[in-house]
N, C-alpha and C positions, 0 to 999 in steps of 0.2 A: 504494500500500500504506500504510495507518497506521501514525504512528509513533506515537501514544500510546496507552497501554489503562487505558480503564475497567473496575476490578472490583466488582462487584457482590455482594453478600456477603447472600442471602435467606435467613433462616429463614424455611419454609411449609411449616406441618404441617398446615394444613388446605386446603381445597378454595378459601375467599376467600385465605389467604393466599398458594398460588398463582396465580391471580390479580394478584394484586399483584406479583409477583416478576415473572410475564411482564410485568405492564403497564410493571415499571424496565427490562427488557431489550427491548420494543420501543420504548420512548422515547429509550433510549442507541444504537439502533440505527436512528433516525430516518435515509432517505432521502441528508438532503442534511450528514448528519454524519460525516466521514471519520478514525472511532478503533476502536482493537479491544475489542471489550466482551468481558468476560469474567463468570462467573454460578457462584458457588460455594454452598454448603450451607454455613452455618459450622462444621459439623465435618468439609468437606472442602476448608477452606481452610488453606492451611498457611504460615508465614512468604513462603515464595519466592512465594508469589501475591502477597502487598503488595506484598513488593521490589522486583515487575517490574511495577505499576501506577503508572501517575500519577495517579491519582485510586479514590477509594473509596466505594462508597454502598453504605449498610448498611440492611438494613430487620430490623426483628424485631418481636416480639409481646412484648405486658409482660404477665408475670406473677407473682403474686402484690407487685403494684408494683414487681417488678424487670424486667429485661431477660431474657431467656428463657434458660433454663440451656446451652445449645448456642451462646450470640449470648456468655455470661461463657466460657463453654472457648476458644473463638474468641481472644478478649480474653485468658486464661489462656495462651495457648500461643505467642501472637504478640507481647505485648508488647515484650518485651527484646530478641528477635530484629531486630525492627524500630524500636526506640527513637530509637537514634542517625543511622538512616539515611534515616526519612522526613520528617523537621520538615518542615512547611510541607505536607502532603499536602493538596490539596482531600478536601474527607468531604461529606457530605450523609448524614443519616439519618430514614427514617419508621418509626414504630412503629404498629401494631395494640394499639390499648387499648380492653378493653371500659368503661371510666368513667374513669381519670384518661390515666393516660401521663406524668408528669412526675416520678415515680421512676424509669421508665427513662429519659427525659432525663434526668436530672441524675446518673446514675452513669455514661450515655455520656460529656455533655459533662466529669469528673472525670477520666475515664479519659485522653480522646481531648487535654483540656488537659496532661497528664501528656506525650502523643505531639508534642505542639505540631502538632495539623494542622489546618489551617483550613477550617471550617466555610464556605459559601455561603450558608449559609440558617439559618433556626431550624429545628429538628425539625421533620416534619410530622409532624403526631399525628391517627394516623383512631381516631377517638375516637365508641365510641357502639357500637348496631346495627350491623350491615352496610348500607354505602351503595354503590351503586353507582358511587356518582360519584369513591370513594376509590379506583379504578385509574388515572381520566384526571387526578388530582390525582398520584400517583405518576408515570406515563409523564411529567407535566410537569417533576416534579420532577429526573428521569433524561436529560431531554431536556437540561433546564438547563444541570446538570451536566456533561455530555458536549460541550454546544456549547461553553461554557466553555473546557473544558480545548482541545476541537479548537482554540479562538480566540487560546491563549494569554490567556487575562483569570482564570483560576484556576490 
């Protein structure tokens, strides 16, 4: 049985963002990786889902160069609940941007510096068109993350 759980925290409002939300939850749920993943909506994530993860991977869509209004409620409601209790949390986060992405970076990384949890990675930012190739760049990135944390190295 696992004892550690990764939570996943997908805004997918559309049809590729889905997509991408399975492609973090079958990469966290890779074969030979033994943790519990967990897959929330971020307005149906609530403090007690942090509290009871060890690790966090967040994906959202930037809009209007922010983070998506549902991906800041998220962030709005969990903050303080969670402040004192997670320092040091593995995060990992990919956004969907249709041209930059690096306003929602840099209001995640504000935020997530504020929570002191550490990052494995820089953002990945599917940035552009729709590519097909941005769900096996997510599943890797979820794979990472999860082998990680199963290994004790995050």
């Amino acid at each position: 049985m696992p004892t550690k759980t990764l939570l996943i925290i997908a805004h997918a409002p559309s049809v590729n963002t889905k997509k991408l939300s399975q492609a973090a939850y079958d990469g966290a749920n890779h074969p030979d990786i033994d943790i519990k993943v967990v897959i929330k909506s971020p307005q149906d994530t609530q403090p007690e889902d942090v509290l009871a993860a060890d690790a966090l991977l967040l994906g959202t869509t930037e809009n209007l160069a922010y983070m998506a209004g549902l991906t800041k409620d998220f962030f709005d409601r969990c903050y303080y609940p969670v402040l004192e209790k997670k320092q040091g949390m593995p995060f990992a986060l990919y956004i969907r941007a249709g041209e930059d992405g690096t306003g929602t970076k840099r209001a995640i990384q504000t935020i997530t510096t504020g929570l002191r949890w550490s990052w494995i990675q820089e953002a990945l930012i599917l940035q552009g068109v729709w590519q097909d190739e941005f769900t096996a760049q997510v599943e890797e990135l979820a794979m990472t993350l999860a082998a990680g944390v199963e290994a004790g190295i995050y």
